[in-house]
C-alpha positions as CSV (number, residue, x, y, z in Angstrom):
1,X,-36.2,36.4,49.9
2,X,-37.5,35.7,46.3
3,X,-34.1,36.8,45.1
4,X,-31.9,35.2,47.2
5,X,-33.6,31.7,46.8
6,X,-33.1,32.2,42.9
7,X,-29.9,32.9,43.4
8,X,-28.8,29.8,45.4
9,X,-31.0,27.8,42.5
10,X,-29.3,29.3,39.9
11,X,-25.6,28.8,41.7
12,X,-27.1,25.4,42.4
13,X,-27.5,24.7,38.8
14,X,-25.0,26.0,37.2
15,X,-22.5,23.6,40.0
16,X,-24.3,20.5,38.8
17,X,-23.9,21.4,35.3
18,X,-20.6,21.7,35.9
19,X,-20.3,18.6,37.6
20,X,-21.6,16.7,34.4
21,X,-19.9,19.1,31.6
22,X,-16.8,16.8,30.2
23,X,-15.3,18.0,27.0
24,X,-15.0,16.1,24.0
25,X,-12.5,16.0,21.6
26,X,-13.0,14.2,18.2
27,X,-9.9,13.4,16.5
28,X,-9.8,11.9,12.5
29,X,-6.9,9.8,11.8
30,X,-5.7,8.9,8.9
31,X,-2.9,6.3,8.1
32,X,-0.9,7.2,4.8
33,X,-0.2,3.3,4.7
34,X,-3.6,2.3,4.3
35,X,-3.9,4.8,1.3
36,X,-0.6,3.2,-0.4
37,X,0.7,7.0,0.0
38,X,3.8,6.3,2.2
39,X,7.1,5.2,0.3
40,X,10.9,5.6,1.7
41,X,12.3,7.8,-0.5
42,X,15.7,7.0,-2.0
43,X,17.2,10.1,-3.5
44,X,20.3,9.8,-5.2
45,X,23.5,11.7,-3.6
46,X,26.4,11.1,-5.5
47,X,27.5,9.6,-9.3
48,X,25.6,6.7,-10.1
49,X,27.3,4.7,-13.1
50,X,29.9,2.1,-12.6
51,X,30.0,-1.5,-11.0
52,X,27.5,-3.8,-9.9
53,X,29.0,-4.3,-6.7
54,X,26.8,-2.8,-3.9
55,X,27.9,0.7,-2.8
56,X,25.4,3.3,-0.9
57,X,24.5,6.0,-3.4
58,X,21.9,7.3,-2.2
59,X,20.2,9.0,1.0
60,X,16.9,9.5,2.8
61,X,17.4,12.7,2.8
62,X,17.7,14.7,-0.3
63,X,21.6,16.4,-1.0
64,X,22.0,20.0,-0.6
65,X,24.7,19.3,-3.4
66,X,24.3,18.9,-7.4
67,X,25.7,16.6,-9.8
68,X,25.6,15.0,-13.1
69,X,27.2,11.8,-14.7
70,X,26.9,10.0,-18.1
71,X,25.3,6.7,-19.3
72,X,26.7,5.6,-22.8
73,X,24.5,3.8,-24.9
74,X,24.6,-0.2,-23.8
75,X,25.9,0.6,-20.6
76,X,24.2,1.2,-17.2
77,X,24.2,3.0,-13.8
78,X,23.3,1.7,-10.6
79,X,21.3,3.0,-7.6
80,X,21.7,1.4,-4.6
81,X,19.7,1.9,-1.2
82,X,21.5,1.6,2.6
83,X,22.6,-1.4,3.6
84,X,20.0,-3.1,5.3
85,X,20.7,-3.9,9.0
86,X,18.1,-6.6,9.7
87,X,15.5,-8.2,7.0
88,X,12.9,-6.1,5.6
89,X,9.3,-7.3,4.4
90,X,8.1,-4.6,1.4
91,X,4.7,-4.4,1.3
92,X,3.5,-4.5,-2.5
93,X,2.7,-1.5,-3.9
94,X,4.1,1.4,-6.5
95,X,7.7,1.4,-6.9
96,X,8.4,5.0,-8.1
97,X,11.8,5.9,-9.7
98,X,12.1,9.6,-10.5
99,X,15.2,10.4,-12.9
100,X,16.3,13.8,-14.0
101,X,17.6,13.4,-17.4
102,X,18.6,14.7,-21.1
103,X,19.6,12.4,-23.9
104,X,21.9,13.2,-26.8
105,X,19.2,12.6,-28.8
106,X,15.5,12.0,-27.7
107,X,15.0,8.2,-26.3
108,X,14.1,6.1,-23.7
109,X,16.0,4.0,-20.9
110,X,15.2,0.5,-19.3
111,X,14.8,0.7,-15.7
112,X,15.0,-2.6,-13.6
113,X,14.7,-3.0,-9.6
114,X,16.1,-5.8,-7.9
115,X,16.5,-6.7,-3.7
116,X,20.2,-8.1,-3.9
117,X,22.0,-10.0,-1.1
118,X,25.1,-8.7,0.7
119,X,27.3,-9.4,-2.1
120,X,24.7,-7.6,-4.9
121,X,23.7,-11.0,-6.0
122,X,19.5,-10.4,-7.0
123,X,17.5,-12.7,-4.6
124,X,14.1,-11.0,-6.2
125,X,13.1,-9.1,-9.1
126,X,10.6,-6.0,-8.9
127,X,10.3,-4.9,-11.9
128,X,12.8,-5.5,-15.0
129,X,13.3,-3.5,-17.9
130,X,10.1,-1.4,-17.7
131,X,10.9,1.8,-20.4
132,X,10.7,5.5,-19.4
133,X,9.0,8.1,-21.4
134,X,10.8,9.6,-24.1
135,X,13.7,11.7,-22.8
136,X,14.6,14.4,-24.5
137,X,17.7,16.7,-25.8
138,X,16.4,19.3,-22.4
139,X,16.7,18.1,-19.1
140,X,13.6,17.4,-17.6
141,X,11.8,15.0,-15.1
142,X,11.2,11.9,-16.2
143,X,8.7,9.7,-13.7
144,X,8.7,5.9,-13.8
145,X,6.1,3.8,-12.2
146,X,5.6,0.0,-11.9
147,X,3.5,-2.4,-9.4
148,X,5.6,-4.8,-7.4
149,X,4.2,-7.5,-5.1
150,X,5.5,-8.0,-1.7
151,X,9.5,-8.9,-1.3
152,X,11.8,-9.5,1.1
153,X,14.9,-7.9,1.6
154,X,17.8,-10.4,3.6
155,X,19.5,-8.8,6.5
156,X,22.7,-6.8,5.1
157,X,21.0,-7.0,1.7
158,X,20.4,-3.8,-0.6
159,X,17.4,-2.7,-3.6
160,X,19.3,-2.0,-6.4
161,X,17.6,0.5,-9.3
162,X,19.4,-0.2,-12.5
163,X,19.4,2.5,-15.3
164,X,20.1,0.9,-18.9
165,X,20.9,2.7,-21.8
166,X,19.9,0.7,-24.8
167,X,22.5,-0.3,-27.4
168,X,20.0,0.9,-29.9
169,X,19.2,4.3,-28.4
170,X,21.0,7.8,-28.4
171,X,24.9,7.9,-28.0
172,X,24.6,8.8,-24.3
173,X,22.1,9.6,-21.3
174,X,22.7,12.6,-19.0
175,X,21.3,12.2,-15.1
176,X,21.3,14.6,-12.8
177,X,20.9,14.1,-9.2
178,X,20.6,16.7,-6.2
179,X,19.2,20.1,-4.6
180,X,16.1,21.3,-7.9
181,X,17.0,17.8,-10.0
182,X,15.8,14.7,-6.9
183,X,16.9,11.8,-9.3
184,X,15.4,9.3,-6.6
185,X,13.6,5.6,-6.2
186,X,10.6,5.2,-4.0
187,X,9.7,2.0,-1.9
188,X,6.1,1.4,-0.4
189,X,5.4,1.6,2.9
190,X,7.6,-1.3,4.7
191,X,7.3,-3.8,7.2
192,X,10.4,-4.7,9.6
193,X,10.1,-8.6,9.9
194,X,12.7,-10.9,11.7
């Protein structure tokens, strides 16, 4: 009888343990915006020199192609994001442009970032004429960093990276952009607005 009462306590127990029991689970979350580590990457997809006239260059998404293009000394090439569909507030935060690039003789470029209208006109300046590292005669990576307050960006407006060669510099500036050589321009973390 002993046995059988401990039994029913014991089955007893174990019920109203059950009863009670709720799992937990414990999850960490941490927000890359808060840590200024999320940017929209801008990676360049096709030739970049040529006019200032807005006209998409590049992608969010890196090209599984590969291509090259020259910048003659006192000349420039532009990067230019998507069109934007509605305005944009950009938080501040690190602008990042990272160039692949060989010059025909070690020197430096002038990079500039600009938000432009529709028409490519700049309604706000980022950062202007802020100089690489010394590029050399091999083509290497080349990373350019500069702090850039909060901007707007107009609906059907663009950012615009602009590469200048210096009139004083080597002859000529080669960039690469593509799959193993992500010539690209990164934007912090941004806020749509209306």
């Amino acid at each position: 009888m002993k046995w059988l009462l401990l039994i029913v306590l014991f089955f007893c127990a174990v019920s109203i343990t059950s009863a009670f029991a709720t799992s937990v689970q414990v999850t960490k979350t941490t927000y890359q915006s808060d840590s200024g580590l999320l940017y929209y990457i801008y990676y360049e997809t096709s030739s970049g020199p040529g006019s200032s006239t807005p006209s998409t260059n590049t992608a969010q998404t890196p090209s599984s192609s590969t291509g090259s293009y020259s910048v003659s000394k006192g000349s420039s090439a532009y990067l230019w994001s998507k069109q934007f569909s509605s305005s944009a507030t950009i938080s501040a935060g690190n602008w990042v442009l990272d160039l692949w690039a060989l010059g025909s003789s070690s020197g430096t470029m002038q990079i500039s970032i600009y938000v432009t209208n529709s028409a490519g006109t700049a309604q706000s300046t980022i950062s202007s004429d802020v100089v690489t590292s010394t590029i050399g005669t091999s083509k290497t990576a080349i990373v350019v960093e500069s702090s850039g307050s909060q901007v707007s960006v107009p609906s059907s407006g663009y950012i615009e990276a602009v590469l200048d060669a210096p009139s004083s510099g080597p002859s000529s500036f080669t960039i690469y952009w593509g799959k193993a050589q992500l010539t690209d321009f990164q934007v912090p973390y941004h806020i749509l607005s209306t």
